[in-house]
C-alpha positions in Angstrom: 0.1 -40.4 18.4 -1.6 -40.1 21.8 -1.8 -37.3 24.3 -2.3 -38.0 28.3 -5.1 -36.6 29.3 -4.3 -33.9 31.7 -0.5 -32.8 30.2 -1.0 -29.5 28.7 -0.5 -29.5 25.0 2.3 -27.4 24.0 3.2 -26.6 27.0 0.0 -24.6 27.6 -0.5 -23.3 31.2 -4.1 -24.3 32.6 -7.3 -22.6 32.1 -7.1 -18.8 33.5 -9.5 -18.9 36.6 -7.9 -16.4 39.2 -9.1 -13.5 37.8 -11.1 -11.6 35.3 -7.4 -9.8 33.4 -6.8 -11.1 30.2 -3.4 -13.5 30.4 -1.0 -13.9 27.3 0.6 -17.1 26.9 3.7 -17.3 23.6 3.9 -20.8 22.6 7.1 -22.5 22.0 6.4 -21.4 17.8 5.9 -18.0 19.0 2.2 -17.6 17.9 0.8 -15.9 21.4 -2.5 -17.1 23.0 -4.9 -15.2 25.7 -7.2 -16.3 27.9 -9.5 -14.7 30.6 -11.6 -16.2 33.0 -15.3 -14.4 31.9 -14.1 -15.9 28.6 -14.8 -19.5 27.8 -14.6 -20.8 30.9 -10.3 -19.3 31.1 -9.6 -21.3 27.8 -6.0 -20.5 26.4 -7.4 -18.8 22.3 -5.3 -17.5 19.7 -4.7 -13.8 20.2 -5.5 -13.1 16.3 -8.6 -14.7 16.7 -9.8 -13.6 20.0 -8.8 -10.1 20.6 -11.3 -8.3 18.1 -13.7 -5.5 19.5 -16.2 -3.4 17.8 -18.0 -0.3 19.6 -20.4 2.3 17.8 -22.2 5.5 18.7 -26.3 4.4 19.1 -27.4 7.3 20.9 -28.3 10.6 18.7 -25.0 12.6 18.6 -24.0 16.3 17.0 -20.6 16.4 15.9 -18.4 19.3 18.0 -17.2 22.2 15.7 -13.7 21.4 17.4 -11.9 17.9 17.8 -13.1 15.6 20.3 -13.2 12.3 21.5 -16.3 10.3 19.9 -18.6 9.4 23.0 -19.2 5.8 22.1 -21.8 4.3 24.0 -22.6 1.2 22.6 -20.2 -2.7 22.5 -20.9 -4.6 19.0 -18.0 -7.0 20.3 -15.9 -6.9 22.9 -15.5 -10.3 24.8 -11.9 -9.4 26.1 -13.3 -6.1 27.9 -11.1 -3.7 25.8 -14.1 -0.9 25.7 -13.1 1.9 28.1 -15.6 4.6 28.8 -15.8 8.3 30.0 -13.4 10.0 29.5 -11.5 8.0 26.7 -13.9 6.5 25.0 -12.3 3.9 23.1 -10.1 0.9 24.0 -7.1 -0.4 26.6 -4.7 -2.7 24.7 -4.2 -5.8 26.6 -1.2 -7.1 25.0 1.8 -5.7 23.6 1.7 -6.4 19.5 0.3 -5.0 16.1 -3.4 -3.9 15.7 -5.1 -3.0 13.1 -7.5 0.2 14.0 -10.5 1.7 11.9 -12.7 4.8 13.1 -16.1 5.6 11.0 -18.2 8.7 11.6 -20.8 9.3 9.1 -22.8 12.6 9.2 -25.6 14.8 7.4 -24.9 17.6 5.0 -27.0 20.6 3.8 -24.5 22.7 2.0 -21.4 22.2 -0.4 -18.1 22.1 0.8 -18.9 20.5 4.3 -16.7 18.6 5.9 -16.0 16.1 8.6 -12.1 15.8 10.0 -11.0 13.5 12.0 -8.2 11.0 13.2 -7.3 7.7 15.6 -5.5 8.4 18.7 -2.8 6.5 20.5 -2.2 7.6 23.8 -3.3 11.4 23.5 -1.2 11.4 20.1 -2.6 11.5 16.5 -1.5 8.3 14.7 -3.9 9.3 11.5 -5.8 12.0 10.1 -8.2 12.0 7.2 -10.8 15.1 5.7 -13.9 14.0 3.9 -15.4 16.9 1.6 -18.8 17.0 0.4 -19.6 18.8 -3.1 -23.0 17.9 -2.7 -25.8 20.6 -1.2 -27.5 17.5 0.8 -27.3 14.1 2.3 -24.8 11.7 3.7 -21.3 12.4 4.3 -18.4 9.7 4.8 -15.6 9.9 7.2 -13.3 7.0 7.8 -9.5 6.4 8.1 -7.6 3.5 9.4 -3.6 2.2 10.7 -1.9 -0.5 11.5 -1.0 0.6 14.9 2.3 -1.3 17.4 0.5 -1.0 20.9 2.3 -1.7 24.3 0.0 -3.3 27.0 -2.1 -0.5 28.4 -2.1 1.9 25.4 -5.6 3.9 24.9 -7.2 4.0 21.5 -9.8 6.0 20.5 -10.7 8.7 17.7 -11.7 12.5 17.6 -13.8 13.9 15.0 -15.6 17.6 14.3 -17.6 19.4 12.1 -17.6 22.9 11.8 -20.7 23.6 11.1 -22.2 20.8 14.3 -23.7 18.4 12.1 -26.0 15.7 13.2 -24.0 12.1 13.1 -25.7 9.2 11.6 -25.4 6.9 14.3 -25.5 3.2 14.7 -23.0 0.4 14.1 -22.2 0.7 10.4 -22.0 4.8 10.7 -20.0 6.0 13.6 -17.8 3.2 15.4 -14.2 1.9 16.5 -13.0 -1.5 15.5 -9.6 -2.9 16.8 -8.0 -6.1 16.0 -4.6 -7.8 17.1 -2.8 -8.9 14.0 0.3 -10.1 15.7 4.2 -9.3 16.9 5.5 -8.2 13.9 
């Protein structure tokens, strides 16, 4: 089997060039496809394999004693632009679909029975919320919780965490950082 050069395969829509938005594109199979012109010269990708961002904390940070937003200041991965900054910190969901969402904040302990709290937010609203105790009088302490999250296009995601005693954050992209993928319509 041949293809003409210049028909679009599947239907596809030609390479985005007009502006710098990310485009969705569902194929007659249903599997949805994005493109953007910054991105690959406006090439039509997969959204599962494309829309994938990963932002961290790099900059020394003390944890607030009450929930806050997590300053992130630092993109791991984010070719799609979903990293918003001040006040939100987190992302903007281009498309409408399933995402899978994990938040990470790692922090210093010097007594028993500290604790980090913390949860992901969707739109202003707690979609998670997870506790991480320490029993030990010193060291590191681990806080992490994750969703599978349905997002309409233009959702915010990002995730609050304290400490009631202000401890310092371990920072840096394995300690405290967002990661969002698109897994699909459902």
């Amino acid at each position: 089997m041949s293809i003409n050069t210049g028909v679009p395969v599947n239907g596809f829509p030609p390479p985005w060039t007009a502006s710098n938005v990310v485009q969705s594109y569902v194929d007659p199979w249903g599997e949805v496809w994005v493109a953007r012109s910054s991105v690959a010269g406006g090439q039509w990708g997969r959204a599962r394999d494309w829309l994938h961002a990963v932002i961290y904390r790099n900059a020394a940070y003390t944890m607030p004693t009450s929930q806050t937003v997590i300053p992130y200041d630092t993109q791991l991965a984010d070719n799609f632009g979903l990293y918003t900054v001040s006040p939100t910190y987190g992302f903007t969901v281009p498309i409408a679909g399933w995402y899978w969402v994990q938040a990470t904040c790692n922090g210093n302990c010097n007594a028993t029975g500290q604790y980090i709290q913390g949860s992901i937010f969707q739109n202003s609203t707690g979609i998670t919320n997870e506790n991480s105790i320490t029993s030990l009088t010193g060291g590191g302490l681990s806080w992490r919780t994750w969703n599978d999250v349905f997002c309409a296009a233009g959702d915010k995601i990002n995730a609050q965490a304290y400490n009631p005693t202000g401890l310092a954050a371990q920072v840096g992209q394995s300690n405290t950082r967002l990661e969002i993928s698109y897994i699909g319509t459902g």
